[in-house]
C-alpha positions in Angstrom: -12.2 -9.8 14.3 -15.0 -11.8 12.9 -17.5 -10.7 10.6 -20.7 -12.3 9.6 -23.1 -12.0 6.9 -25.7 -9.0 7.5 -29.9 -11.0 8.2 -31.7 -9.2 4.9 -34.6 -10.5 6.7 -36.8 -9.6 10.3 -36.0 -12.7 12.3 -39.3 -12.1 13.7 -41.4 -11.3 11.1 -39.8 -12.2 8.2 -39.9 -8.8 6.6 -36.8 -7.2 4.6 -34.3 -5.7 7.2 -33.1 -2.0 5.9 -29.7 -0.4 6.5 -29.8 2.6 8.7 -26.4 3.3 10.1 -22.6 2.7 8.5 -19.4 3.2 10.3 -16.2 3.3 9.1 -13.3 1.3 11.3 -10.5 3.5 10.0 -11.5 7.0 11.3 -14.7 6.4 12.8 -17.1 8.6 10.8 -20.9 7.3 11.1 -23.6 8.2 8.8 -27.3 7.4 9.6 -30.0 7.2 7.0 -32.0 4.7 5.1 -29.8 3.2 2.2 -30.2 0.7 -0.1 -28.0 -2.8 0.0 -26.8 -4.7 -2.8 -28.9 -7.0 -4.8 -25.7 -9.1 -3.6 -25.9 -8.1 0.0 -29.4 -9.4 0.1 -29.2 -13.1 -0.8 -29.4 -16.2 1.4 -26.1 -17.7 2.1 -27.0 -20.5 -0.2 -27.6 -18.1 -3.2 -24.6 -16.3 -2.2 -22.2 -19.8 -2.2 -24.0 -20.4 -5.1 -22.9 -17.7 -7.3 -19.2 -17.1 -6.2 -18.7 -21.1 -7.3 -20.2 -20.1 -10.5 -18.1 -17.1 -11.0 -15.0 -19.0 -10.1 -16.0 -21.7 -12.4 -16.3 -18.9 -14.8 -20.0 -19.7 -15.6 -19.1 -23.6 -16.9 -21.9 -25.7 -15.5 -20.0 -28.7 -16.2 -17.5 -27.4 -13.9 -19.8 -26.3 -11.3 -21.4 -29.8 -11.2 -17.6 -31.5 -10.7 -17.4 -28.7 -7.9 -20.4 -29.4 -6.0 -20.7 -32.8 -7.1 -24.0 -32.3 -8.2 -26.1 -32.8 -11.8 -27.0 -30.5 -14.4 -30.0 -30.0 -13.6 -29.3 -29.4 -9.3 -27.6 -27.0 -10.8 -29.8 -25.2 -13.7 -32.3 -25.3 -10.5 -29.6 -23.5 -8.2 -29.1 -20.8 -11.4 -32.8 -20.5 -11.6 -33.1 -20.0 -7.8 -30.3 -17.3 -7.2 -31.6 -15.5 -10.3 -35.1 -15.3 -8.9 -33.4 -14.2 -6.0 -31.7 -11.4 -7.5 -34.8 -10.7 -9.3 -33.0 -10.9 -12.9 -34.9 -14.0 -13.8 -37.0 -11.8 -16.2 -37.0 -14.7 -19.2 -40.9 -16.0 -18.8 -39.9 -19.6 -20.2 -42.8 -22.4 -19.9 -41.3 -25.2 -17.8 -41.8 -27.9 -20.5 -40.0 -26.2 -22.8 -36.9 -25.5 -20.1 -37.3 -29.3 -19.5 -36.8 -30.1 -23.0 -33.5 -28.0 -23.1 -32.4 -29.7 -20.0 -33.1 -33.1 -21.5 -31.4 -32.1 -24.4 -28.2 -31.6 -23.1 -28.3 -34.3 -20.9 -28.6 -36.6 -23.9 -25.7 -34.3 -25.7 -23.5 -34.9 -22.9 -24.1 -38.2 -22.9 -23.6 -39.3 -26.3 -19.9 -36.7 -26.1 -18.7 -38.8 -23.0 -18.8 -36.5 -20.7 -21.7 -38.4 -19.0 -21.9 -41.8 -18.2 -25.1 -43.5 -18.2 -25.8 -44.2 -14.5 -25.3 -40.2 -14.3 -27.8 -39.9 -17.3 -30.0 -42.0 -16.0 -30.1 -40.3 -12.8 -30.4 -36.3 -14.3 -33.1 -37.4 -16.5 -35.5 -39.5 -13.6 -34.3 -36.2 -11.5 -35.9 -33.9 -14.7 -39.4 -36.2 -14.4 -39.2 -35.5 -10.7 -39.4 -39.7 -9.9 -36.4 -39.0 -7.6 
């Protein structure tokens, strides 16, 4: 049997969609009630992909970029997104200095080898947004 991932929005009106009934395939039991779904249960697909790469990368974004082909900052922006998502995104950092950071590393990367320039090139014109 196929199973698909639970809407945690209305697809009519775009409001948050609430559990009310669970049923259990083995002996059939069924509660009703209003209960709360996982801060998990409740992301997009995309956030959701997003994060089990991550975990199986074990939280290297160098080897979440080589997974998704991607560049560091695609995917401090994909971080940043499924941890607004999750609402744990609590850390209140100005953008300039985030870009800094990012621009930082770039440039570390770079000067280890484990960027080549082109690549660089591209992360930091994708950092200014002239991409």
């Amino acid at each position: 049997m196929r199973t698909y991932h639970a809407p945690s929005q209305c697809p009519v009106c775009g409001e948050p969609m609430q559990v009310t009934r669970l049923h259990c395939p083995n002996c059939h039991t069924e509660l009703s009630g209003q209960f709360t779904p996982c801060r998990f249960c409740t992301l997009e697909e995309k956030h959701l992909q997003f994060v089990e790469v991550f975990l199986r990368c074990r939280g290297s974004i160098k080897e979440v970029e080589r997974t998704l082909g991607v560049s560091y900052p695609t995917v401090k922006n994909m971080l940043d997104a499924a941890l607004a998502a999750l609402r744990l995104d609590d850390r209140p950092e100005p953008q300039e200095a985030r870009k800094k950071e990012e621009r930082s590393e770039i440039l570390s990367r770079l000067s280890g080898g484990d960027m080549s320039v082109d690549a660089a090139l591209e992360a930091l014109k994708s950092l200014k947004g002239e991409k």
